[in-house]
C-alpha positions as CSV (number, residue, x, y, z in Angstrom):
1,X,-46.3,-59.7,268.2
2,X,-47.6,-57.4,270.8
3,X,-47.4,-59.7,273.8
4,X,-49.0,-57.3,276.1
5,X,-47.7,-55.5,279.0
6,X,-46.7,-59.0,281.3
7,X,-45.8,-61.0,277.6
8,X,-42.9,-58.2,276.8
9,X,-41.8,-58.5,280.7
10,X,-41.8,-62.1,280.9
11,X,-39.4,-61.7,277.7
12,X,-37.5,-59.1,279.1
13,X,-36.9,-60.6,282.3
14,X,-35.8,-63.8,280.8
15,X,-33.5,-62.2,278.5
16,X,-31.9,-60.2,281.6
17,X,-31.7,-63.5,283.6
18,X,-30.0,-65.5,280.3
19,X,-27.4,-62.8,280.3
20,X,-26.6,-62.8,283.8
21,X,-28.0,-59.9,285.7
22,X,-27.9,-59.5,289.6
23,X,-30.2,-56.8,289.8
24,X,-33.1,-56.0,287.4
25,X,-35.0,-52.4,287.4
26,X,-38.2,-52.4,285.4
27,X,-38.6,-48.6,283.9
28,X,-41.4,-47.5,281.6
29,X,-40.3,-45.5,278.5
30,X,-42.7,-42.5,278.5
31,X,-41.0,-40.2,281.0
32,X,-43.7,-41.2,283.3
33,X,-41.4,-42.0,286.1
34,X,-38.2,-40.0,287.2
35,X,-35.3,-41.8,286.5
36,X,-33.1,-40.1,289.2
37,X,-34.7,-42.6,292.2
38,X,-33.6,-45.5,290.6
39,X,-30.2,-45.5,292.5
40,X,-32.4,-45.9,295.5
41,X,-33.3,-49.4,294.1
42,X,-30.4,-50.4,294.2
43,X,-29.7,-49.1,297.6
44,X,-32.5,-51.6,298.5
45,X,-30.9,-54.7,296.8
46,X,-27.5,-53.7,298.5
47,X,-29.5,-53.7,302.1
48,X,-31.1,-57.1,301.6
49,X,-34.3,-56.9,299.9
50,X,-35.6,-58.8,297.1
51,X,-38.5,-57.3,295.4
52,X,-38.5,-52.7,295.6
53,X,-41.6,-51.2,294.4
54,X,-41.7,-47.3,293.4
55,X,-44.4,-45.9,295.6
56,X,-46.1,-42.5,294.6
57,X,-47.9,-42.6,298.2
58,X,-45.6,-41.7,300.4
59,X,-46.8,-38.7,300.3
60,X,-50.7,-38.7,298.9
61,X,-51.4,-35.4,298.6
62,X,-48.0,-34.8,296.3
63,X,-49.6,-37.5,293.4
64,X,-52.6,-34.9,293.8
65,X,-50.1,-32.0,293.2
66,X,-48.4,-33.8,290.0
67,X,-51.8,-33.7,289.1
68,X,-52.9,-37.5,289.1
69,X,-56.4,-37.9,288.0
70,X,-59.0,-38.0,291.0
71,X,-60.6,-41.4,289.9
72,X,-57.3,-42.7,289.9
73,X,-56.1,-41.9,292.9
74,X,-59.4,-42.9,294.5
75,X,-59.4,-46.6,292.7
76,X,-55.5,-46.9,293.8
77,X,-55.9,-46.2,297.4
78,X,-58.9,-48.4,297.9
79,X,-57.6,-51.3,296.1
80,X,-54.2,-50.7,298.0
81,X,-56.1,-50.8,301.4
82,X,-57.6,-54.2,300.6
83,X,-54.0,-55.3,299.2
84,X,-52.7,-54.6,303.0
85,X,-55.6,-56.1,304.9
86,X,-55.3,-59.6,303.2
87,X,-51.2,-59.4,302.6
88,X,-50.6,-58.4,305.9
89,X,-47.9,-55.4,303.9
90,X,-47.6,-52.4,304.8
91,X,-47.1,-50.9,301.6
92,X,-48.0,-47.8,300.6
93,X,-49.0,-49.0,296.9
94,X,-49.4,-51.4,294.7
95,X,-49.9,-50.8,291.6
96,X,-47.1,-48.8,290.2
97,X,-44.2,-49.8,287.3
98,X,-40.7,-48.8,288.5
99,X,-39.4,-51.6,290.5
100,X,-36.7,-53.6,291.4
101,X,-36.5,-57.2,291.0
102,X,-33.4,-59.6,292.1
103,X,-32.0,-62.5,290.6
104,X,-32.6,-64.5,293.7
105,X,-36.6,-63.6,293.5
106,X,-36.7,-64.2,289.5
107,X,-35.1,-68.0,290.2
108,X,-37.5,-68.3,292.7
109,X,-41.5,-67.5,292.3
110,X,-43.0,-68.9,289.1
111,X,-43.6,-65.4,287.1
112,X,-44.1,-67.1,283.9
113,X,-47.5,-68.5,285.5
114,X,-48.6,-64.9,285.7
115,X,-50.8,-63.2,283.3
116,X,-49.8,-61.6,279.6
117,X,-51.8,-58.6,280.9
118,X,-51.4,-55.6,283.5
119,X,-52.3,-58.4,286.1
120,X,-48.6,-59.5,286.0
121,X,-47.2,-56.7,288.0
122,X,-49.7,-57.3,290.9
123,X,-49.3,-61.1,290.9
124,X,-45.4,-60.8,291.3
125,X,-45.4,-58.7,294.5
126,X,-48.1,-61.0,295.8
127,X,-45.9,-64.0,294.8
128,X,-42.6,-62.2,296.5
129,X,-45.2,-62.2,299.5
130,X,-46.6,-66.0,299.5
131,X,-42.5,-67.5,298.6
132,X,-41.3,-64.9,301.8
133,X,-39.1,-62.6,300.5
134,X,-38.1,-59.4,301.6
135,X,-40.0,-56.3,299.6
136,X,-39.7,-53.0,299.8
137,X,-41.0,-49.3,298.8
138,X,-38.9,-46.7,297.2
139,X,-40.8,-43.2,297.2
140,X,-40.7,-42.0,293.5
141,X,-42.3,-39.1,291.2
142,X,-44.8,-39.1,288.6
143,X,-45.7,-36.3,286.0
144,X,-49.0,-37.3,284.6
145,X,-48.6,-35.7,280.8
146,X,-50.1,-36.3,277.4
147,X,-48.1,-38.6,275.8
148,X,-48.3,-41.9,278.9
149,X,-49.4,-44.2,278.1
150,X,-52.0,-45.5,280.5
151,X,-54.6,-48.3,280.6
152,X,-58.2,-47.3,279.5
153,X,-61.2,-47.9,281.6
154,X,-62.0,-51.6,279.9
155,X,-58.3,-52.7,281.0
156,X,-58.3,-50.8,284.3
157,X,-61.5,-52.6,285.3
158,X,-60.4,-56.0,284.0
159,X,-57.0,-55.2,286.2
160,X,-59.0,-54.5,289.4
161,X,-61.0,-57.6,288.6
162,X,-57.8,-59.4,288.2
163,X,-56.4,-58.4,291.5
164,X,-59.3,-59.7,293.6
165,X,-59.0,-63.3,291.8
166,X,-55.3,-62.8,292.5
167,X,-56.0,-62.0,296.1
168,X,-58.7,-65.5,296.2
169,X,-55.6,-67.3,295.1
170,X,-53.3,-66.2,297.7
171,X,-55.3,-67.2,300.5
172,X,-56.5,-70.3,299.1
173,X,-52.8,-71.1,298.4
174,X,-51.4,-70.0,301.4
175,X,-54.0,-71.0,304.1
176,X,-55.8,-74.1,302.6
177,X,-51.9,-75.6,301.2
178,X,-53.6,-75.9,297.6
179,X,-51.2,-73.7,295.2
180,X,-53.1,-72.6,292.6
181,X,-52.1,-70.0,289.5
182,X,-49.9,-68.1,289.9
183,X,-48.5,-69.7,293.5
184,X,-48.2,-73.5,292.0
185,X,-44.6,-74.0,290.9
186,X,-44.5,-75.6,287.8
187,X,-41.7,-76.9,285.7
188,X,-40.5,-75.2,282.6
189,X,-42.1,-76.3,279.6
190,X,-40.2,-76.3,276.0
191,X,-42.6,-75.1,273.2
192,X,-42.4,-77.1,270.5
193,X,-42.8,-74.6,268.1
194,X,-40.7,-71.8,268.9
195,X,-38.4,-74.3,271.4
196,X,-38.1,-71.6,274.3
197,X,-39.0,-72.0,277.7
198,X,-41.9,-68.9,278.3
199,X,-44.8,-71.0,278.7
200,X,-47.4,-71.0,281.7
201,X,-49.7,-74.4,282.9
202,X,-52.9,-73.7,281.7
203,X,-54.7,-77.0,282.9
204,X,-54.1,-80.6,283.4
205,X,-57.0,-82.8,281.5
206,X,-57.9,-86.2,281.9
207,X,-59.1,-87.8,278.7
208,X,-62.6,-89.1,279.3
209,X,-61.8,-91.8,276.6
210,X,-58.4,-93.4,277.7
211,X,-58.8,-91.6,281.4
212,X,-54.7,-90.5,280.5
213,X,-53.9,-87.0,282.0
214,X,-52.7,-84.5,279.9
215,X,-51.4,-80.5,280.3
216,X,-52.2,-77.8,278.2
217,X,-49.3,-75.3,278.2
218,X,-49.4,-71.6,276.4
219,X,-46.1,-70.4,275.1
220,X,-45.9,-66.6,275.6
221,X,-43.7,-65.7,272.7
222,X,-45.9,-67.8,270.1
223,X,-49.3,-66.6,271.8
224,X,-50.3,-70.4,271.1
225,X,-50.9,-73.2,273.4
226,X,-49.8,-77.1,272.9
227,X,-50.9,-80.7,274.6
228,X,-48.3,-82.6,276.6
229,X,-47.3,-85.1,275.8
230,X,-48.5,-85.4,272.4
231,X,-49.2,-89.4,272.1
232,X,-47.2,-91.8,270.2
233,X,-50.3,-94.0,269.2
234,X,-53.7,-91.8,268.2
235,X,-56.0,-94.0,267.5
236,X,-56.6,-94.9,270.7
237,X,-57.6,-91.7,271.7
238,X,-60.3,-92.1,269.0
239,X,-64.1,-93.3,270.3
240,X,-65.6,-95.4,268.0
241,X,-68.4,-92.8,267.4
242,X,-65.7,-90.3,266.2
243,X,-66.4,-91.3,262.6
244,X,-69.8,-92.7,263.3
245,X,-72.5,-92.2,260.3
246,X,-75.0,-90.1,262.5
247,X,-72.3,-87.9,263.2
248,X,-71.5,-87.5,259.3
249,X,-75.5,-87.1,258.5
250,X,-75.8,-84.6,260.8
251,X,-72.5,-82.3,259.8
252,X,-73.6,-82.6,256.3
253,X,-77.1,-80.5,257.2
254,X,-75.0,-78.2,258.7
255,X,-71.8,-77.6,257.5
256,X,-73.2,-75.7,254.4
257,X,-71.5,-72.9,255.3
258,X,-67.6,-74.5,254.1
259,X,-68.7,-74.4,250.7
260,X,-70.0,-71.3,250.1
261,X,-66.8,-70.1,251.7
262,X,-64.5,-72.1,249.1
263,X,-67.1,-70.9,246.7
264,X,-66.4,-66.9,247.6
265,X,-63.0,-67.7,247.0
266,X,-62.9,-69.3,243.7
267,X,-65.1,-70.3,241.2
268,X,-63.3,-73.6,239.9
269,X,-60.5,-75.7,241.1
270,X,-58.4,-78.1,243.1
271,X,-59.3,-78.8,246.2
272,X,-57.2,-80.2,248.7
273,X,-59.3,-81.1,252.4
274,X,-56.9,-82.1,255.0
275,X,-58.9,-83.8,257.8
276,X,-61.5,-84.6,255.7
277,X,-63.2,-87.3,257.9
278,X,-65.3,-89.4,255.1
279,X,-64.8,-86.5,252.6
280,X,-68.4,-85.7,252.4
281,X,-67.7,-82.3,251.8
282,X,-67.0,-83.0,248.0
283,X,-70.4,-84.0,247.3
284,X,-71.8,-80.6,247.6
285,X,-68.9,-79.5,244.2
286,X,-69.9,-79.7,241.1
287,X,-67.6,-82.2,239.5
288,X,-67.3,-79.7,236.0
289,X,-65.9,-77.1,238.1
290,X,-64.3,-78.3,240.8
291,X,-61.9,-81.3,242.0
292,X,-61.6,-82.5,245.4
293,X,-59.4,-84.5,247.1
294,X,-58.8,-85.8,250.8
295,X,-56.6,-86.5,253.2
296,X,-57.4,-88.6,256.2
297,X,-55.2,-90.5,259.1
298,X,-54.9,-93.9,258.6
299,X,-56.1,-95.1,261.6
300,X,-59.7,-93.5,260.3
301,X,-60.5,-96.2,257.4
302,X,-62.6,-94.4,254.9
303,X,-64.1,-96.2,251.9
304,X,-63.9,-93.0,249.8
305,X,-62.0,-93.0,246.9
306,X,-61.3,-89.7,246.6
307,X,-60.2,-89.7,250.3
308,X,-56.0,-91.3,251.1
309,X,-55.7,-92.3,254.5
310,X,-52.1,-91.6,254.8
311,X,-51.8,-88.5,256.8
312,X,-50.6,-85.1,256.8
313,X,-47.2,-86.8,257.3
314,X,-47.1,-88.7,254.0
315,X,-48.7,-86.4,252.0
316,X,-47.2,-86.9,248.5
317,X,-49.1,-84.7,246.3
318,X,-47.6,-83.1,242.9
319,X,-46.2,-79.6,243.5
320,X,-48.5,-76.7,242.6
321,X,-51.3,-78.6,241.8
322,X,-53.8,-77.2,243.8
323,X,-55.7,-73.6,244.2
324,X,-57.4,-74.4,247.3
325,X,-56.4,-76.3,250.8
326,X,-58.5,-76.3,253.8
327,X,-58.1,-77.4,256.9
328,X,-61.9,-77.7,258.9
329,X,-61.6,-78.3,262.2
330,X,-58.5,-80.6,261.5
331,X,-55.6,-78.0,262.1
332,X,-55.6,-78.7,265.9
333,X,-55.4,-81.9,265.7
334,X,-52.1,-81.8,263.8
335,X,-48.5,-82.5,265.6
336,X,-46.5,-80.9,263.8
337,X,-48.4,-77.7,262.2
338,X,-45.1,-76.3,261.0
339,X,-44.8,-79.5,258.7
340,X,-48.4,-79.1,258.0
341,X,-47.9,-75.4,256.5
342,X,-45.0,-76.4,254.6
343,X,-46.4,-79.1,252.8
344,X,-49.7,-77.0,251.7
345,X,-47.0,-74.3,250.9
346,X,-45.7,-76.6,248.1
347,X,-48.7,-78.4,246.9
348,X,-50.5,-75.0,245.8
349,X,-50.1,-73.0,242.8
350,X,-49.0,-69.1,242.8
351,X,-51.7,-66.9,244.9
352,X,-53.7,-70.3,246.2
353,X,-55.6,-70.4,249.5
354,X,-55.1,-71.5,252.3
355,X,-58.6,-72.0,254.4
356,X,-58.6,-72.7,258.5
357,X,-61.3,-72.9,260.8
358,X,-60.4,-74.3,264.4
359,X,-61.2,-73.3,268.2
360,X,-60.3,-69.9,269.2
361,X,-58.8,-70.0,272.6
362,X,-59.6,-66.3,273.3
363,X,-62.6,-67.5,273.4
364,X,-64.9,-66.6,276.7
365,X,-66.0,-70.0,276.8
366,X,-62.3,-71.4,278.0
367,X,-62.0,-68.5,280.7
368,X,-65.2,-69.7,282.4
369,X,-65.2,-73.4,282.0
370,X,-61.4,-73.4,282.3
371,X,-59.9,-76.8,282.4
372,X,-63.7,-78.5,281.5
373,X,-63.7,-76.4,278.1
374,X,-64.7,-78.7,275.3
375,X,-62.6,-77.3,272.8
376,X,-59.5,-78.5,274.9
377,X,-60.1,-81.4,274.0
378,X,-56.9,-83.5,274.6
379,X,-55.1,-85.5,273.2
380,X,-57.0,-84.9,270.4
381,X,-56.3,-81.2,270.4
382,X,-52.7,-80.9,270.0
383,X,-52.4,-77.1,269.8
384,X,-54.5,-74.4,270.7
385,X,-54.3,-71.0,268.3
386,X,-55.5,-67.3,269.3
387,X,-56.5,-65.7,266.8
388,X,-52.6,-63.2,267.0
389,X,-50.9,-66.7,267.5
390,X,-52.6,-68.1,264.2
391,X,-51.9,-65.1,262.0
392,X,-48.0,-65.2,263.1
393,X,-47.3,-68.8,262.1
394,X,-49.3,-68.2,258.8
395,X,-46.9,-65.2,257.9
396,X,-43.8,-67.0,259.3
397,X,-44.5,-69.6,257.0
398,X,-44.7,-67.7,253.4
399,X,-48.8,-66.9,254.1
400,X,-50.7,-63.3,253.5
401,X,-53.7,-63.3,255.9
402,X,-56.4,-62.0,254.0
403,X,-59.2,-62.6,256.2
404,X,-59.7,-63.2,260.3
405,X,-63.0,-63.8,262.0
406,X,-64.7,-65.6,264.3
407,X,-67.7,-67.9,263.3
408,X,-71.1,-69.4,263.8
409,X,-70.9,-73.4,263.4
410,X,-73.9,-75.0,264.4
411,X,-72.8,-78.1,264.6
412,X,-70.1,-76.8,266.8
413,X,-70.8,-74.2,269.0
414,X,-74.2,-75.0,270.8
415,X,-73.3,-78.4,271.2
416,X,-69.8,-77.5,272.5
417,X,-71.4,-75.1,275.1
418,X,-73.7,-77.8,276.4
419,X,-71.1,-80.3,277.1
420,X,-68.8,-77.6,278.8
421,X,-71.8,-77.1,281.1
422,X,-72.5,-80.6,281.7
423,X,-68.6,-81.3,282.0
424,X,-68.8,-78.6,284.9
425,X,-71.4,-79.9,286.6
426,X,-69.7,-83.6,286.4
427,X,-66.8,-85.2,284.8
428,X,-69.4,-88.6,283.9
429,X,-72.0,-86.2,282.1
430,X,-68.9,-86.3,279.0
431,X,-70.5,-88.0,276.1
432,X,-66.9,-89.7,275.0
433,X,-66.6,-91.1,278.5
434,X,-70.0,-93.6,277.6
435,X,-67.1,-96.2,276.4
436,X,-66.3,-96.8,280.4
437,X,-69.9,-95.5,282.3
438,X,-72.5,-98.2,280.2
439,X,-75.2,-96.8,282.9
440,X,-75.4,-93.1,281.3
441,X,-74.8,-94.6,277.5
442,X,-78.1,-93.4,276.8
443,X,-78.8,-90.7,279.4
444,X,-75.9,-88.2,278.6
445,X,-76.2,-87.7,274.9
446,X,-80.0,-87.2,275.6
447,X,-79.2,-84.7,278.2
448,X,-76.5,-83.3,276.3
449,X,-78.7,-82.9,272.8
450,X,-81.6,-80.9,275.4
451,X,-78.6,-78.8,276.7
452,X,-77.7,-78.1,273.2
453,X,-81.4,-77.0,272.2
454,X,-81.7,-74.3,275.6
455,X,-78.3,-72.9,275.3
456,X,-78.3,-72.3,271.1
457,X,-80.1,-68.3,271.6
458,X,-77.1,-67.6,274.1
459,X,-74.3,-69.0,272.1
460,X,-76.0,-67.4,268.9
461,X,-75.6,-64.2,271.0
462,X,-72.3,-64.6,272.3
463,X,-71.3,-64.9,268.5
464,X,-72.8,-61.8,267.3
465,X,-71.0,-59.9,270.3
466,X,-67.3,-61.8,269.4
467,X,-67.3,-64.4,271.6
468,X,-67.6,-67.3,269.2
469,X,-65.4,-70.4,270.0
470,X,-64.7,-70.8,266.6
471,X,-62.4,-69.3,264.6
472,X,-61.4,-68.6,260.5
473,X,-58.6,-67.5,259.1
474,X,-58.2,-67.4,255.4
475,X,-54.9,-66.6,253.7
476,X,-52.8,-66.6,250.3
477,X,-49.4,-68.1,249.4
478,X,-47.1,-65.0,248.8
């Protein structure tokens, strides 16, 4: 996976730090930079400093001359003079990519908290500043040619962005003691899927049904972010109205879209439907053509026969006896999605299908409404997939993605966009927190339904410009 320009650092560095290194120099690979100043990095390390940043400012008017383009150099400068005013550094720049990093500074800031982006190499010299250590600036030479690789105008702009939220950090962090991002020292995290330590502290949750907190960490090799800790015991993080019959009714007028998908795909056959809820999905099959079958968690109780309330984890079926499984919204909720895979590996036949629709954490939505997102949703959300992170596991596990998009779910999206809102606005206008505030039992899902109604033309919109929360992914067993 392309982890992006701070993802393949983070890696890098790590793997530097595991095999013992004193003195790390970060060097681009396009002949960008020249390679001759880099024993005056080390120079630096030898005299003290921590943190040496190439500088092609030393000199302005010499960028110019190696024939940096204008706008550039204009959007460099500024951004470097407001870099100095609220840093207090008098560097000459900011923004550059051959630098120096020591072990002693690596050990010390928390630079897997930074961003997968360009942002990553502004946030480390800004954490080197906040945790006092000694930086540096190393004048060095740039030949802007045709083959460097450079950051286009979208990325350049989200950079800049980036750096002023940065910036709002620091001082928040430093003046008002309240470490935030990139300045709030967290603990390494083990993924549980890949089992390495490159994860960053996305938010911390509090459940509005159990009030239990709970993180959300994103592992930077996987692209995919988990719940910690996953609970032992479930079904207590289960409102009563999770598998209420008004909820049912009302997916049922509105979920037509998941068969006509399954329909696309095949015109007879098994179905398998993992997280199934009641099952009500096979009622819209014609019984001549197709078979369906559920699968349910025990703790959810339901009277249909063609439903099992075992599990995922006891799922017993006959090998290569299905053409179909789908997971609907039931993916995220698994613990052990590896398991899940491998188990729907061996139940279908030769070229079956494998059908997922979950959250998409890329989504605009969670960048906005950050740790009051809906679709975080702990601890019933167990993991959280990007759209890169999903498509990964799928091939890693003997899967051919044959089709990746996001989605319009009405029963889904408007109402998830509401309650992020409300959420925002305060923690007791959650409709799952009614089971503890008896006074807004019947207010907040009035409120919420109203919500729902205004916001649908903007979510509608945000879907047609690919900002849906919602993902699909459909794929084939090689």
């Amino acid at each position: 996976i392309n982890l992006g320009y701070g993802g393949n650092l983070k890696i890098c560095l790590q793997k530097a730090l595991d095999r013992g290194a004193d003195i790390i120099i970060e060097y681009h690979p396009d002949n960008q930079y020249d390679p001759q100043t880099l024993p005056l990095f080390l120079e630096k390390a030898e005299h003290g400093f921590d943190f040496a940043l190439g500088s092609r400012f030393i000199h302005p008017k010499e960028a110019l001359r190696r024939q940096m383009p204008l706008i550039k150099f204009i959007a460099n400068r500024s951004l470097t003079f407001i870099d100095q005013f609220v840093l207090g550094l008098e560097l000459s720049e900011f923004h550059s990519g051959f630098r120096m990093y020591t072990r002693k500074l690596l050990r010390s800031v928390p630079f897997l908290q930074n961003s997968d982006d360009y942002l990553f190499s502004f946030e480390i010299i800004v954490q080197a500043v906040f945790f006092e250590f000694n930086v540096a600036e190393v004048q060095i030479s740039c030949d802007y040619h045709p083959d460097m690789h450079t950051a286009n105008l979208r990325k350049s702009t989200i950079y800049a962005i980036g750096t002023f939220k940065t910036l709002a950090q620091y001082v928040r962090s430093k003046f008002f003691r309240a470490p935030v991002g990139p300045f709030k020292k967290v603990l390494a995290n083990t993924c549980p899927l890949c089992k390495q330590n490159i994860t960053r502290l996305e938010a911390e949750i509090q459940d509005a049904v159990s009030k239990k907190k709970f993180s959300i960490y994103f592992c930077t090799p996987c692209q995919i972010g988990y719940t910690a800790p996953q609970p032992g015991n479930f079904a207590e993080f289960y409102p009563s109205t999770y598998y209420s019959h008004l909820k049912t009714t009302i997916y049922q007028l509105l979920q037509i879209r998941r068969p006509g998908i399954i329909k696309s795909l095949m015109s007879r056959g098994t179905i398998l439907d993992i997280g199934c809820g009641d099952g009500a999905l096979g009622n819209r099959f014609d019984e001549e053509k197709y078979t369906y079958s559920g699968i349910e968690a025990s703790f959810a109780k339901s009277r249909n026969p063609r439903v099992k309330n075992v599990g995922i984890e006891n799922l017993a079926e006959k090998p290569h006896s299905f053409e179909l499984v789908s997971f609907w919204e039931s993916f995220e909720h698994l613990g052990n999605p590896l398991l899940a895979l491998k188990k729907s590996l061996r139940v279908l036949k030769k070229n079956g299908f494998l059908v997922i629709e979950i959250p998409n954490y890329t989504s605009w939505e969670r960048t906005v409404f950050g740790n009051r997102w809906f679709h975080y949703d702990p601890p019933r959300h167990l993991f959280h997939y990007t759209p890169v992170g999903l498509t990964s596991l799928l091939a890693n596990e003997g899967f051919t993605v044959l089709e990746k998009r996001t989605i319009f779910a009405p029963e889904y999206i408007p109402i998830g966009l509401a309650q992020s809102l409300l959420y925002r606005i305060s923690p007791k206008l959650n409709v799952f927190a009614q089971n503890y505030d008896r006074q807004f039992a019947f207010f907040v899902p009035v409120l919420l339904i109203i919500t729902a109604v205004l916001v649908a033309p903007i979510s509608y919109l945000s879907y047609l410009f690919g900002g849906s929360p919602i993902q699909l992914v459909v794929a084939r067993k090689r």
